[in-house]
C-alpha positions as CSV (number, residue, x, y, z in Angstrom):
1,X,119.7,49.3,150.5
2,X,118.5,46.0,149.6
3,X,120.5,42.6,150.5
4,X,122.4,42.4,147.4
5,X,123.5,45.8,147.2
6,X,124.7,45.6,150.7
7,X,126.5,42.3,150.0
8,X,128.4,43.8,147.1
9,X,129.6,46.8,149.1
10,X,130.7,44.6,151.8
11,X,132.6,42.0,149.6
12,X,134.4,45.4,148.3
13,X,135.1,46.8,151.3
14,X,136.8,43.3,152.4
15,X,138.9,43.2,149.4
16,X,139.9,46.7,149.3
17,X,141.1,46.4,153.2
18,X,142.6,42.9,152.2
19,X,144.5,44.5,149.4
20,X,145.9,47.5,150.9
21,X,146.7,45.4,154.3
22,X,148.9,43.1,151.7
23,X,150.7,45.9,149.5
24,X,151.5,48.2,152.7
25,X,153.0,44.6,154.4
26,X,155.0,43.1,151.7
27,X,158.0,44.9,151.9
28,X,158.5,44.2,155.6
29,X,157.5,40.8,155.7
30,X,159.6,39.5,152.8
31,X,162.3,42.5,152.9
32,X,164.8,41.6,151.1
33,X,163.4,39.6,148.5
34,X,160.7,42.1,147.9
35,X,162.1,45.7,147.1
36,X,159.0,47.9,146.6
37,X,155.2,47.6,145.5
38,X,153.5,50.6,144.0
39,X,150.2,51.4,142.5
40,X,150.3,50.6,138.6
41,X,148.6,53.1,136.5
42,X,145.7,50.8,135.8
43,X,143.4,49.7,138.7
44,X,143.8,47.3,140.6
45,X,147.4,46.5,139.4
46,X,150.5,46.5,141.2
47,X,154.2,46.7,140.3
48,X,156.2,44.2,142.3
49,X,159.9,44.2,142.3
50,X,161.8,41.5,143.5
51,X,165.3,40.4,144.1
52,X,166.0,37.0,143.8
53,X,168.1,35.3,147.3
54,X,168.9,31.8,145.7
55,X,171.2,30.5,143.1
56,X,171.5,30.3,140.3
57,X,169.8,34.0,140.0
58,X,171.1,35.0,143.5
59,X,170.8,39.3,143.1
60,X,169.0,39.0,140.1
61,X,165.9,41.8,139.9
62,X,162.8,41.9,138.3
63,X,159.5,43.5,138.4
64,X,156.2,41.3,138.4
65,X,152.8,43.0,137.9
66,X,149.6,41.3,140.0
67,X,145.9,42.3,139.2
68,X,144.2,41.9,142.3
69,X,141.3,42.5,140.5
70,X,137.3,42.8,142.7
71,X,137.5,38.9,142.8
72,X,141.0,38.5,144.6
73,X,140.6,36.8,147.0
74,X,137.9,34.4,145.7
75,X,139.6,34.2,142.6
76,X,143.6,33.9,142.0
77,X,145.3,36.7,140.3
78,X,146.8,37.4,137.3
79,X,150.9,37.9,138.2
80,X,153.4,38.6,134.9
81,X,156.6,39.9,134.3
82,X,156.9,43.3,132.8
83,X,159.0,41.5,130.5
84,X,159.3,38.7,128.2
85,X,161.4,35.7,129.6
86,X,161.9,32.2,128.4
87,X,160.8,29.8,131.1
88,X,158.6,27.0,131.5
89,X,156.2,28.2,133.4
90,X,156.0,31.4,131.8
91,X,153.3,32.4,128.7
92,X,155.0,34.5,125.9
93,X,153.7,37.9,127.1
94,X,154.6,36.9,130.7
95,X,151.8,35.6,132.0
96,X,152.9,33.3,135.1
97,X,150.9,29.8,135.1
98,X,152.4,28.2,138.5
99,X,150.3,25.8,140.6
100,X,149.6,28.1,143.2
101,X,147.7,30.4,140.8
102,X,145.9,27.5,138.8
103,X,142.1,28.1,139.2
104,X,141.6,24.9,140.8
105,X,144.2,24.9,143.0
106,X,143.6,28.6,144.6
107,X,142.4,29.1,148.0
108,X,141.3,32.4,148.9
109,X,143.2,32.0,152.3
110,X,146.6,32.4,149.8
111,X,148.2,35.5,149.6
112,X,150.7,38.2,147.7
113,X,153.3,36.2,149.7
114,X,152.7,32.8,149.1
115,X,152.4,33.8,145.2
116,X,155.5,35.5,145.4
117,X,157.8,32.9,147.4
118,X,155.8,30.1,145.2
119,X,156.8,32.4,141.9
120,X,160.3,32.2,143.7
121,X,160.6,28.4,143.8
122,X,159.5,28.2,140.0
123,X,162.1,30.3,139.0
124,X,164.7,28.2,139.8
125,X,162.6,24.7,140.3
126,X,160.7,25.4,136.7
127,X,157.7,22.4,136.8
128,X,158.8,20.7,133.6
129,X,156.0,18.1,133.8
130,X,153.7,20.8,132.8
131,X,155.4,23.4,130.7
132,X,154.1,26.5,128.9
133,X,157.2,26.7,127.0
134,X,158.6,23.6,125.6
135,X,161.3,25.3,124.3
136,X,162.3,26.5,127.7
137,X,161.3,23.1,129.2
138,X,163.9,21.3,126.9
139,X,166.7,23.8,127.3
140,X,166.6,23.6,131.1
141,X,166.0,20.0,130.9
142,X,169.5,19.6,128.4
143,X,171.4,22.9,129.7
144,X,170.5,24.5,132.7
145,X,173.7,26.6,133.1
146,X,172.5,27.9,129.1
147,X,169.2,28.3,130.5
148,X,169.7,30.0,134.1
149,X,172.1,32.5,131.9
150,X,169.1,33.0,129.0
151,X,166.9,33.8,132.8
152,X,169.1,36.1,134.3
153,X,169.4,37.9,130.6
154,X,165.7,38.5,130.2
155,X,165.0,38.9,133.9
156,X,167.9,42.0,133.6
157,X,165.4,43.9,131.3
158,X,162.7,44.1,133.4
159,X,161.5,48.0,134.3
160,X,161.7,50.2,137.2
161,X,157.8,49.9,138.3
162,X,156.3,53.2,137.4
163,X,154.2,54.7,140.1
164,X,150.7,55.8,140.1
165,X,150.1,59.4,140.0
């Protein structure tokens, strides 16, 4: 095996011990905020559901998928919500674009933890300087009882996670 080879199997072996380590942790570490995390059918995905503690969306569930694809750690995830909400900070499909996750901002030292208590903070402290959504951005900026109940509305329709087989 020559050095390259050996290097790639080793940077796999890291990430696939890093990963599990993190998915088999999470629901003891942040119990009760985080409710389960299984396998998503496709590889190197995982269904996350959460439960917000804080108001405005104190009890509030909702499932988030991660892809820690081969380059997690080096490289941030991709995190989403299985469905389509209006926030800020949130693409139309879902697609979650926080600080944390920025590419120049990640550190490979940051985990499925920090992600999930920075997502936390997001939800209910949206970054308006910087918003995805204007639309959302200006409704929580001119009515953020209207906008917390639009939140807690689409955050309601997210999915049970569906489990590898």
């Amino acid at each position: 095996m020559d050095g390259a080879t050996a290097a790639l199997a080793y940077a796999k072996n890291v990430h696939k011990q890093r990963v599990e380590k993190e998915v088999r942790t999470l629901p003891n570490t942040m119990y009760p905020i985080v409710e389960s995390v299984d396998k998503h059918l496709i590889e190197h995905s995982y269904t996350i559901k959460c439960r917000s503690m804080t108001a405005p969306l104190e009890g509030v569930a909702f499932v988030i998928i991660a892809d820690l694809s081969v380059d997690y750690p080096f490289k941030p995830p991709k995190v989403k919500f299985d469905t389509k909400i209006l926030h800020p900070n949130v693409e139309k499909e879902g697609e979650v674009c926080i600080p944390i996750l920025a590419y120049d901002n990640w550190k490979a030292t940051c985990t499925l933890e920090n992600i999930i208590m920075s997502l936390m903070v997001h939800l209910i402290e949206p970054d308006t300087n910087r918003p995805i959504s204007l639309e959302a951005a200006e409704l929580y900026m001119k009515n953020r009882p209207a906008f917390f109940t639009q939140l807690k509305e689409s955050l309601k329709e997210s999915k049970e996670p569906t489990k590898a087989k």
